[in-house]
C-alpha positions in Angstrom: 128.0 60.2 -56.3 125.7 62.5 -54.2 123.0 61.2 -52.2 119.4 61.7 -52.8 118.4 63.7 -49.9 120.5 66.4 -50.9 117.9 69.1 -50.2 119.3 72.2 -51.4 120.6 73.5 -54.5 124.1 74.7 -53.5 124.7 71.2 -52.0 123.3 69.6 -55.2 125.8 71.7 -56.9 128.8 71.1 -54.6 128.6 67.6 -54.7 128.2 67.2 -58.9 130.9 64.7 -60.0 131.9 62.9 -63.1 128.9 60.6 -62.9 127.2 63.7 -64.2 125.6 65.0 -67.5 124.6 68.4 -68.5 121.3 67.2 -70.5 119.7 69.3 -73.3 115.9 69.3 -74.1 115.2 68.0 -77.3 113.5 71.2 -78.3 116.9 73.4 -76.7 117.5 76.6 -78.4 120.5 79.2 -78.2 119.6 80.5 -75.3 119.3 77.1 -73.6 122.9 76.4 -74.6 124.1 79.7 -73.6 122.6 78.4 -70.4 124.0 75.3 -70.4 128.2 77.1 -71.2 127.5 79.3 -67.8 126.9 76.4 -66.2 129.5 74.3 -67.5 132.2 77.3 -67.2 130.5 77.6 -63.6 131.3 73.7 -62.6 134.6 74.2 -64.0 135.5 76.9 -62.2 134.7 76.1 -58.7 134.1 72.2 -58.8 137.4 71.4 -61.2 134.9 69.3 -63.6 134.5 69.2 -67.1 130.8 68.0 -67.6 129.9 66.5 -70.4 126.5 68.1 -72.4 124.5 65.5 -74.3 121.2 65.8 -75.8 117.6 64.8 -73.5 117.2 60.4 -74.5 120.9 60.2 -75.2 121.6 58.7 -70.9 120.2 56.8 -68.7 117.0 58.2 -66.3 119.1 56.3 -63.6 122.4 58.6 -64.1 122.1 62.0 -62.6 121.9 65.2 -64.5 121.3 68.6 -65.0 118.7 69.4 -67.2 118.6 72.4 -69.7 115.6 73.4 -71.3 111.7 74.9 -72.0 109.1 73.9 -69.0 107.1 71.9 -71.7 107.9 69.1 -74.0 109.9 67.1 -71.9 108.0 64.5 -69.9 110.3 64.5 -67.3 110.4 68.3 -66.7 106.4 68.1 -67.4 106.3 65.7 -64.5 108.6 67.0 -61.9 107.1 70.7 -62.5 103.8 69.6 -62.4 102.8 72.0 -65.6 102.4 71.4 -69.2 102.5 74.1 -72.2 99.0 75.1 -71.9 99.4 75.8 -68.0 102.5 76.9 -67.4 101.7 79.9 -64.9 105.0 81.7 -65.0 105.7 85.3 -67.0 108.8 86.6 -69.6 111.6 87.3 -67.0 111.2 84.6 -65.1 113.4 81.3 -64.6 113.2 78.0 -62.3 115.9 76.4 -61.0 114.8 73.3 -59.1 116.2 70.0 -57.0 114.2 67.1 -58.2 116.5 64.1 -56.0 120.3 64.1 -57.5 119.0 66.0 -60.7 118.6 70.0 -61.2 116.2 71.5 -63.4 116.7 75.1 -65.3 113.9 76.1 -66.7 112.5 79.5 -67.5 109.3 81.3 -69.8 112.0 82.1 -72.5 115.7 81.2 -73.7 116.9 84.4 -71.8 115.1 83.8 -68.7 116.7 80.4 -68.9 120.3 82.0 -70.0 119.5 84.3 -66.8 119.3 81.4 -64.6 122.5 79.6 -65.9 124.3 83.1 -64.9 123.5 82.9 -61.6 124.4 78.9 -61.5 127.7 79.7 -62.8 128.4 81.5 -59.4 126.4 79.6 -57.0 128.4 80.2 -54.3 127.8 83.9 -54.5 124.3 83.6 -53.5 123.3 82.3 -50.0 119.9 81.8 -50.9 120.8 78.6 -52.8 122.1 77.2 -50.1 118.7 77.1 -48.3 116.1 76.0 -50.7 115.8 73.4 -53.0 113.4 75.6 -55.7 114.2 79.1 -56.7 112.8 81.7 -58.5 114.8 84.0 -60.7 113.3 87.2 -62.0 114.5 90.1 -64.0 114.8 91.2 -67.8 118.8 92.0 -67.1 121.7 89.5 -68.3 123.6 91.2 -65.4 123.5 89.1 -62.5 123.5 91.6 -60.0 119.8 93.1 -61.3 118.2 89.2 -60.9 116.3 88.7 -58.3 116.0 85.1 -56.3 113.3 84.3 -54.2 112.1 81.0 -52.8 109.8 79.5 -55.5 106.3 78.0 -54.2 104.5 74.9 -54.8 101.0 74.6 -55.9 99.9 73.7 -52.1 101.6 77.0 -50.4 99.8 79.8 -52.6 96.8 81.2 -50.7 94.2 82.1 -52.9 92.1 85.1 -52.0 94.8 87.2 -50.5 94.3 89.6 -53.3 98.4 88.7 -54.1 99.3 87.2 -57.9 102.1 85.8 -56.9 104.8 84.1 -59.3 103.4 80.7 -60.7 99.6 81.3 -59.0 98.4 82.7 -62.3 96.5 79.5 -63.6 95.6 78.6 -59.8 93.9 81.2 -58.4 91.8 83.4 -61.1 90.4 86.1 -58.5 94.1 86.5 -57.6 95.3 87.7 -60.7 92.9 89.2 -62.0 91.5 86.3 -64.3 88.0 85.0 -64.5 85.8 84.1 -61.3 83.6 81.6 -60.9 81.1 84.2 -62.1 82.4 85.6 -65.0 83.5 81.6 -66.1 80.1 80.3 -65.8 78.4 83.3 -67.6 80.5 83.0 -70.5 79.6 79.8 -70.6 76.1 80.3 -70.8 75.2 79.3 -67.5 72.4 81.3 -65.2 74.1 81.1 -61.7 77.4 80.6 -60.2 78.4 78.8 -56.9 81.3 78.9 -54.5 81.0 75.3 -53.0 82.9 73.4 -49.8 84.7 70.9 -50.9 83.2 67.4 -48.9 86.2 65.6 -46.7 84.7 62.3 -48.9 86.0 62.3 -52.2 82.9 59.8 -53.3 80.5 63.0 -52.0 79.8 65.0 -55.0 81.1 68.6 -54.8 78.2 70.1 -57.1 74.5 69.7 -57.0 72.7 68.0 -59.4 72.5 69.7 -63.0 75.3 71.6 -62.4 78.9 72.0 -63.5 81.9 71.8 -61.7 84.5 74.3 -63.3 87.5 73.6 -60.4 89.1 75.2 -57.8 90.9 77.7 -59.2 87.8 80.4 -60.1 87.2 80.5 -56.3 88.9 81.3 -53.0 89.1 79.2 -49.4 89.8 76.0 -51.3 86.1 76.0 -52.6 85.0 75.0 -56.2 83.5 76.8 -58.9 80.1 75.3 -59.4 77.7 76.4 -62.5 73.8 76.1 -62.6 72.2 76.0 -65.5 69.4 78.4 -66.5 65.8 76.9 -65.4 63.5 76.5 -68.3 60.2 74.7 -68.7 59.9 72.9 -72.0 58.3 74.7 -74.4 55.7 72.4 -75.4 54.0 73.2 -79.2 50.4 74.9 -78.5 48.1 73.5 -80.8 45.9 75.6 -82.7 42.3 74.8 -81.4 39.9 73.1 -83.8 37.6 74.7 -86.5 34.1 73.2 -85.5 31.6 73.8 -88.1 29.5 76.5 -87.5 26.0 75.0 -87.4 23.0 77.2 -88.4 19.9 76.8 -86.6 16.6 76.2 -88.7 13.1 77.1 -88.1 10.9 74.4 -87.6 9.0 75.0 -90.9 12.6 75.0 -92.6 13.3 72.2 -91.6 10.5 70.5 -92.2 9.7 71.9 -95.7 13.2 70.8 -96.3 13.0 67.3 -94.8 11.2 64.7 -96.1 8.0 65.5 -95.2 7.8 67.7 -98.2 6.7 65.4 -100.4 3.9 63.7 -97.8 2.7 67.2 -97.8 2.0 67.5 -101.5 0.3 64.2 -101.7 -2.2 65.3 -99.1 -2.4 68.5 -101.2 -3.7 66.8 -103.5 -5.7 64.7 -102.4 -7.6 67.3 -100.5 -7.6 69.2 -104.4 -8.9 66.1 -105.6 -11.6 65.7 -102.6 -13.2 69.5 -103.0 -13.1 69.0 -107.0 -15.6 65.9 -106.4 -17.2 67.4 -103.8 -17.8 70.1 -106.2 -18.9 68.4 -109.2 -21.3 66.4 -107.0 -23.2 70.0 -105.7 -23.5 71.0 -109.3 -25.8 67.8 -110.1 
């Protein structure tokens, strides 16, 4: 059996012995198993093996194996690839072939682009490039090997984001890149006021964001600084009461008011008693 610091692919590939299996995804489609024939017809040919192609659960993680599939739904691809479905960053026409220790992964954006990469495993030792790197990208809408392209594929740490390049696989890591949302246009959809750029502290207990606002990640911004969104600042509306309707109180004039007191009824006593006074008064005269 191979040992695990086998670094590159061709020497992964050389080294592939009976111990082997050819492992389907649980979710494999015809392309995947047109795949998976180039590669067998490919081990065949120049390693003299017959590998035997089982379904993903059906061996043991501890055997070593060369895995055949979509990026997403197997935990293991999920894991090694560091992507799920909802964030896998590559395009149509491109595949993955990768080392992960004695295993290989083939992987691709569709069955074809994974079919495209079993064509080029099936004549590894035609390509030079394999024998450097351990993770390779294969582009190209062709099912002609000679019109694929390989390139070294990158890891999420060696994309520089804010070089104005969308590269392969950055897509979902670097918005301003490729021509995704910014930190801007993220936090105004969101509803937020103002955006912010923010360094990243060297203490992960330091907060990255100021208070009240949201961090969004790394990806909307450029120079390993994260996407920070501020609310918009509004006072609370407190309710304005409507002022109170004093009565409106009419001033009287003194003899109002004191006709209509109760001094109006003293006042008709004395009336008549003064009636009652120059009545006798007169009466007495006339004697």
């Amino acid at each position: 059996m191979p040992l695990a610091s086998a670094a590159t692919i061709t020497s992964v590939m050389e080294d592939i012995d009976e111990y082997y299996y050819l492992v389907m995804g649980d979710n494999a489609v015809g392309g995947d198993v047109s795949a998976a024939t180039e590669i067998v017809l490919g081990l065949f040919k120049h390693n003299d093996l017959d590998v035997e192609t089982i379904l993903e659960g059906e061996v043991s993680v501890n055997l070593p194996r060369i895995l055949v599939g979509p990026p997403c739904g197997s935990e293991y691809m999920e894991e090694v690839l560091g992507y799920n479905c909802d964030s896998w960053p590559y395009e149509e026409g491109q595949a993955l072939i990768k080392v992960d220790g004695n295993n290989i992964i083939v992987t691709g954006t569709t069955q074809n682009d994974r079919r495209r990469a079993g064509l080029i495993l099936r004549e590894y030792p035609n390509y030079p490039i394999l024998n450097n790197y351990s993770f390779i990208l294969v582009s190209g809408n062709s099912l002609e090997p000679a019109n694929l392209d390989l390139e070294k594929a990158k890891t999420e740490n060696e994309f520089v984001c804010g070089d104005g390049i969308c590269e392969p696989g950055e897509a979902f890591l670097c918005f301003p890149d490729c021509n995704k949302k910014t930190c801007f246009t993220i936090c105004q959809d969101e509803g937020f006021e103002e955006a912010f750029c923010r360094d990243v502290p060297s203490n992960p207990e330091v907060n990255i964001c100021q208070d009240g606002e949201k961090n969004k990640g790394l990806q909307y911004c450029t120079s390993e600084k994260s996407c920070c969104c501020k609310p918009q600042n509004t006072e609370e509306n407190i309710p304005v009461q409507a002022p109170i309707q004093q009565p409106v109180i009419q001033e009287e004039s003194f003899l109002t008011s004191f006709l209509n007191g109760d001094s109006a009824g003293l006042i008709v006593t004395i009336s008549l008693v003064i009636l009652g006074f120059i009545l006798l008064l007169a009466f007495i005269l006339t004697r």
